[in-house]
N, C-alpha and C positions, 0 to 999 in steps of 0.2 A: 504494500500500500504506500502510495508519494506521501511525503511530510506535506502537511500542511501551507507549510513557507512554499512550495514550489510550487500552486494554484494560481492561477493567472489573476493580475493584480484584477480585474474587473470582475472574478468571482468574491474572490475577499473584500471587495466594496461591497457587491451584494449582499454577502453574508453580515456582514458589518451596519448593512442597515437595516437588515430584519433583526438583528440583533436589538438596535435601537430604539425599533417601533414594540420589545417586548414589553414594556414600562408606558403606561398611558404620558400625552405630551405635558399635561403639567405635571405630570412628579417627576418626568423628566427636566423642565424649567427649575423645577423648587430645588432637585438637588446641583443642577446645574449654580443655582447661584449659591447654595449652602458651600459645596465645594472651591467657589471662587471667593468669599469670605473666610474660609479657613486656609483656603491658602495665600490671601494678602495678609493674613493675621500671622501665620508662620513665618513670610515674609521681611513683615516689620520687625518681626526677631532675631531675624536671620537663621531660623532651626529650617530642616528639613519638612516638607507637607508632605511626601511620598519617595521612602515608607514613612512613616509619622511612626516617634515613637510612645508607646503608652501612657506615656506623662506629658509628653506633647498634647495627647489629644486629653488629659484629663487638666491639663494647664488650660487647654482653651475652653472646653465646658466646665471651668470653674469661674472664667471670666463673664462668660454668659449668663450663670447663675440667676443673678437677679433680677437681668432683664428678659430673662426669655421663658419661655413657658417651659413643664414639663415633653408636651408633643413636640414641641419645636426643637429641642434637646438631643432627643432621638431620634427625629428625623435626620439632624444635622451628624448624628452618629452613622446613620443610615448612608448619608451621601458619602461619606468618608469611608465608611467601610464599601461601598460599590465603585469609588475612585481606585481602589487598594486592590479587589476582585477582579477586574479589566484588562488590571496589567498585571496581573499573576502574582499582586504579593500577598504575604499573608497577611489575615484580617483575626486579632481574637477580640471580637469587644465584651469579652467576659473578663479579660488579663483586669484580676486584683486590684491594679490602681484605677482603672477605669471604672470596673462597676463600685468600689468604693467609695468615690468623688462623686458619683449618680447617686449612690444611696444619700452622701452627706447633704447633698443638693438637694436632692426631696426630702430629706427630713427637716432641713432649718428650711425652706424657701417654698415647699409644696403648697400649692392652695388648690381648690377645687379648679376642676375646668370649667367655663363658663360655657353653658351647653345651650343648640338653638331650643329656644321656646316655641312650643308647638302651636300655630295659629290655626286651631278649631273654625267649627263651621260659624259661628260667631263672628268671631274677627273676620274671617275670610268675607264675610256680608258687610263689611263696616271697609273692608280696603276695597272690593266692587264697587263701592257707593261710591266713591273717591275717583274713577274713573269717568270721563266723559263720553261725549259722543264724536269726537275727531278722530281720527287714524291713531295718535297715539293712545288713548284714552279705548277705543276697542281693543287693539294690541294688547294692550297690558289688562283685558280684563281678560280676553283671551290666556294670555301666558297664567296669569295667579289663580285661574278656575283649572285647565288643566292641570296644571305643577300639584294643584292639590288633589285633584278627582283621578291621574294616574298617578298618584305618588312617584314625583321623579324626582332626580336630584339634577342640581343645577344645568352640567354638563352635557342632561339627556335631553333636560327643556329645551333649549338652546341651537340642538343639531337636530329638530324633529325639522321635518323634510314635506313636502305635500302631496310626497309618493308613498309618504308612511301612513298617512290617513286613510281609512275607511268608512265612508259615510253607508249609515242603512237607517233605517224605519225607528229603530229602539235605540241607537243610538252612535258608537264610530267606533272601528278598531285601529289602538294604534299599535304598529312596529316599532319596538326599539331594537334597532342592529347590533349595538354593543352598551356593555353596562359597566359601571366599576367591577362588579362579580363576574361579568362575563368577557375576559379578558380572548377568549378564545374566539369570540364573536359570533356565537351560534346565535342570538336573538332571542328577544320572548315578543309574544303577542297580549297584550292586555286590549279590554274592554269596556268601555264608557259609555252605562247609560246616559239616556235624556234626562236631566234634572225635572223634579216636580215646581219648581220653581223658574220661571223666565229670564229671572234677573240674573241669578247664578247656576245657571243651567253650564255645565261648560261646553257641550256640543251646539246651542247654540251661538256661543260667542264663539268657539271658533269659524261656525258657519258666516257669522259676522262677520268675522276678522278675514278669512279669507274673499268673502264677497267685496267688501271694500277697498281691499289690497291688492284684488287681481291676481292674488297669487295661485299660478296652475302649476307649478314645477319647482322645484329646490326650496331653500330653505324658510320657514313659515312664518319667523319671527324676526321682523327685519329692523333695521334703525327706521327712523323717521324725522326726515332733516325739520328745521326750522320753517321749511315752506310749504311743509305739509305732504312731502314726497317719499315716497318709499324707497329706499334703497334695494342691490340687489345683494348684497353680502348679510351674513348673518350675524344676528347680536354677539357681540362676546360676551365669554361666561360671566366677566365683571360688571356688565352692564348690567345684569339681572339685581345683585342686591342694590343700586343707585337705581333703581327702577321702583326696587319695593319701599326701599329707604321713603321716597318721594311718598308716596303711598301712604308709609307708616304714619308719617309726620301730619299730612291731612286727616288723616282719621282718626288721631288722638292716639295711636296704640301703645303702649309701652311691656317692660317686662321687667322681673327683678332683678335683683343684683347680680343672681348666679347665674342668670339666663341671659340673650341676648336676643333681637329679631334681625334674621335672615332669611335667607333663601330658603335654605335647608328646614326652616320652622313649616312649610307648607308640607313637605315629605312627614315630618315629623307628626305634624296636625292629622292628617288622613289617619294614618297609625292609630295614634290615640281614637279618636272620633269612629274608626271602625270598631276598636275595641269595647267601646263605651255602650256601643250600638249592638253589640254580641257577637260579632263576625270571632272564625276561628281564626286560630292561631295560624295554619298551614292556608286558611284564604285569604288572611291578609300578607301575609310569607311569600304566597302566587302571584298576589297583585304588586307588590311590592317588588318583588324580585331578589327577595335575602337570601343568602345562604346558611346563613347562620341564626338558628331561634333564638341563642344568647342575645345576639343584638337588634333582631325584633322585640326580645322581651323585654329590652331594656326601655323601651320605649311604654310599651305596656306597663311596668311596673311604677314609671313616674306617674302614667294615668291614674293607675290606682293606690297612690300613698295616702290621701284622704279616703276617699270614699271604704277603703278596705280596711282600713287600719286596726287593728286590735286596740285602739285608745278607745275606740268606738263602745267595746263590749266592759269597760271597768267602771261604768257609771259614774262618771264625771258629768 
């Protein structure tokens, strides 16, 4: 069998770049710039970035410390250790001084994570109301009736297509091509009835949104200039929370401390709200597209820390 090296350089590109597309393109962005911050930070030191050695990387995640989150920590360990993997060095992010400078970190610095708050069928009636009747104002009741009635996450709202829609009688089917869980790109199909309600119907507003946008092919949720014009390129993922942001702010919404309102609070919301409503476990798991019940239940068990609580039963 030929060594690898002697493959003609224009297969090793190819290979090279199916290589790169195995990592969705922002976690490839995220660790792209984690790894370019650790190594201007090595830099400034003058030590080695690669190999990095174990006290190098526990000198820089202790600089971090304070200002960075637990996720962001290890994420940042994440990119370090796949800069390391690439080029064939070795990677132990268990070596003693590493996980010890992590544990000291989360012991003096840990606070909770601020997680999205789930925007119920409630709220989702109070940010619709907030929406007009121009191009952007259908768009965006468009986008926050689906994002909540298919439970999708930001990245799937964003790249729905108007090849992916299905319109019938009871209500539309859509295709998602690829998911976070579904890295291999089989697809799933979910199902959206017609709302009993007009207002927040979401098969109607997208009927809306696409009748007034003209859109018959590619991407469904597009910018809309100042002059009232549709683009043809597709929203970026960031544009979606400065969409809702706008949203929240009209409608009075807020959250508490521990919580935050995002994107992600519409995925969340469906969750909760089906759960409340009786759906199973394994039909909101279908609709949802989890792969893991741990982290659908986690969503379920914040729905239910009041209403279920054993404080409930000690007569108070």
């Amino acid at each position: 069998m030929s060594d690898l090296a002697t493959l003609p350089a224009a297969d090793l590109a190819l290979a090279a770049d199916y290589a790169r597309q195995a990592l969705a393109p922002a976690t490839l962005r995220a660790y792209a710039a984690d790894w370019a911050d650790f190594t201007a930070w090595c830099r400034a030191r003058g030590i080695a970035a690669l190999p990095a050695a174990p006290t190098t990387v526990a000198g820089y995640c202790a600089v971090l410390a304070v200002s960075h989150s637990r996720a962001t920590l290890r994420r940042r360990l994440a990119a370090i250790g796949r800069a390391h993997r690439m080029s064939g060095l070795a990677w132990m992010p268990s070596h003693p001084v590493i996980r010890d400078t992590l544990a000291g970190i989360f012991r003096r610095h840990g606070r909770p994570q601020r997680r999205a708050a789930a925007i119920g069928t409630a709220d989702l009636r109070r940010l619709v109301a907030t929406c007009g009747g121009d191009l952007a104002g259908l768009r965006d009741r468009a986008m926050l009736l689906l994002g909540f009635a298919a439970a999708l996450r930001r990245s799937e709202l964003v790249a729905v297509q108007r090849e992916h829609l299905t319109f019938t009688v009871e209500g539309l089917r859509l295709l998602i091509p690829r998911a976070k869980t579904d890295q291999d790109g089989q697809g799933a199909e979910i199902g959206i009835p017609r709302g009993a309600r007009p207002e927040t119907c979401p098969v109607r507003a997208m009927e809306a949104w696409l009748r007034a946008s003209d859109c018959q092919y590619g991407p469904v949720f597009r910018k809309v200039d100042r002059w009232g014009s549709v683009e043809q390129m597709p929203l970026h993922p960031n544009a979606l929370p400065k969409i809702l942001a706008r949203h929240v702010a009209k409608a009075g919404l807020t959250a508490s401390g521990l919580e935050r309102l995002s994107a992600h609070g519409l995925r969340a919301g469906f969750i909760t709200e089906a759960y409340k409503a009786g759906a199973r476990d394994e039909a909101i798991m279908e609709h949802s597209r989890h792969k893991d019940v741990r982290t659908m239940r986690g969503y379920v068990r914040r729905a239910k820390l009041v209403d279920e609580s054993p404080a409930k039963l000690v007569g108070l």
